[in-house]
C-alpha positions as CSV (number, residue, x, y, z in Angstrom):
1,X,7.5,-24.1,50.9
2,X,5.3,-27.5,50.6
3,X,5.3,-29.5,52.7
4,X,6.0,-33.3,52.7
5,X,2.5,-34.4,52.2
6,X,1.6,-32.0,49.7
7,X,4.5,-33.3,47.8
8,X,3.4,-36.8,47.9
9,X,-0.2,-36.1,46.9
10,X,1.7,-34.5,43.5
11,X,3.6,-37.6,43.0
12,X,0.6,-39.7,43.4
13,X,-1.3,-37.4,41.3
14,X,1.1,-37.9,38.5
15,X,1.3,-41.5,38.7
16,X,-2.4,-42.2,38.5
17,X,-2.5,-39.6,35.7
18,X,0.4,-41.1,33.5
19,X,-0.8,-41.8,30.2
20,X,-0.3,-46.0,29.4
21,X,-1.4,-46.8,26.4
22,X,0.6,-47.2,23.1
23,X,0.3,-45.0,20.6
24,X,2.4,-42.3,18.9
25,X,4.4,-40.6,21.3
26,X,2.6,-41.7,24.1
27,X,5.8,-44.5,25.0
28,X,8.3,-41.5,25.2
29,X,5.7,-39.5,27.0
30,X,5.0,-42.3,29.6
31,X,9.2,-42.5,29.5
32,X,10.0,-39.1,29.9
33,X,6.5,-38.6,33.0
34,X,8.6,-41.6,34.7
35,X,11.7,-39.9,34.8
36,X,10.4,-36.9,36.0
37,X,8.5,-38.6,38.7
38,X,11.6,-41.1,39.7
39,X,14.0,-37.6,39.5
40,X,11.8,-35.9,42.0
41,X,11.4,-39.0,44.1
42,X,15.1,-39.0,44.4
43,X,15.5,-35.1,45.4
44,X,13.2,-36.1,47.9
45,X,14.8,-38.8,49.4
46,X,18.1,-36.6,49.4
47,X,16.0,-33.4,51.2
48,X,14.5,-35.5,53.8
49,X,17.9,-37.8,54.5
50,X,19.6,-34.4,54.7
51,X,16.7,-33.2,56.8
52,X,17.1,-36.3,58.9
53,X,21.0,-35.9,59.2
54,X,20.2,-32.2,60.7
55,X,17.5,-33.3,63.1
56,X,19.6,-36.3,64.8
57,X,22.6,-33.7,65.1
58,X,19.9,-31.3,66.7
59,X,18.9,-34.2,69.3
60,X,22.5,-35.1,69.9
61,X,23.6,-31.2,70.7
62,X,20.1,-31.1,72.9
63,X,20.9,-34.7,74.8
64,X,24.2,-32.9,75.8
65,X,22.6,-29.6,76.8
66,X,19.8,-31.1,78.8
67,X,22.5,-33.6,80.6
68,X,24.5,-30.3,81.3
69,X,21.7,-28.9,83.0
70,X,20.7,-32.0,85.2
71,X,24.6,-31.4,86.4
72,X,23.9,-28.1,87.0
73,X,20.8,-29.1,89.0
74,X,22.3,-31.7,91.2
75,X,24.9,-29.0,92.2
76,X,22.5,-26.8,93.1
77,X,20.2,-29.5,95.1
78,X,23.5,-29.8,96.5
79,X,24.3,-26.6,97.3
80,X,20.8,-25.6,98.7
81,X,20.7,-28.8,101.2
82,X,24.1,-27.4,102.7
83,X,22.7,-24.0,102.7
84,X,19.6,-24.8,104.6
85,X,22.1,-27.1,107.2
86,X,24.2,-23.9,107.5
87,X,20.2,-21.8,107.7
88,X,19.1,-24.4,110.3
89,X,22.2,-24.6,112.6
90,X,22.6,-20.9,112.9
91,X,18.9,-21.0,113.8
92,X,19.7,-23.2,116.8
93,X,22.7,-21.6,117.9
94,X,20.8,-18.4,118.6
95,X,19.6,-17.6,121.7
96,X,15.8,-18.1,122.7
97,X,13.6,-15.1,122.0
């Protein structure tokens, strides 16, 4: 698969190589080498909204993961700093060594 740039380099190839002068055939050549190119442009524009579309919905499903794990995280911060209470008060209720 090619990637964007390569793709634009094509177009831009194409442009600067349209033929532009008048002359027999050469108006429904230029015609027919601008359609081409503006029918391209447009599948592009359609791929990368699309492409777009799927990368925001990525982001969105990753925003919600990563703000399920900081949840998780403060629970366990939670959890840990009543642990090591529990850890140190049994520590001091013990008798001397």
């Amino acid at each position: 698969m090619t990637t964007t740039q390569e793709r634009v380099t094509k177009l831009e190839i194409r442009v600067t190589t349209l033929e532009t002068w008048a002359g027999p055939g050469q108006a429904e050549a230029l015609s027919a080498g601008v359609a081409g190119i503006r029918a391209e442009l447009q599948r592009f524009r359609r791929e990368q909204g699309a492409a777009t579309a799927a990368l925001q919905r990525d982001v969105a499903v990753l925003k919600t993961d990563v703000a399920g794990l900081k949840t998780d995280v403060a629970v366990l911060k939670a959890d840990m700093s009543d642990v090591k209470a529990t850890v140190h008060e049994i520590l001091r209720r013990l008798p001397a060594a």
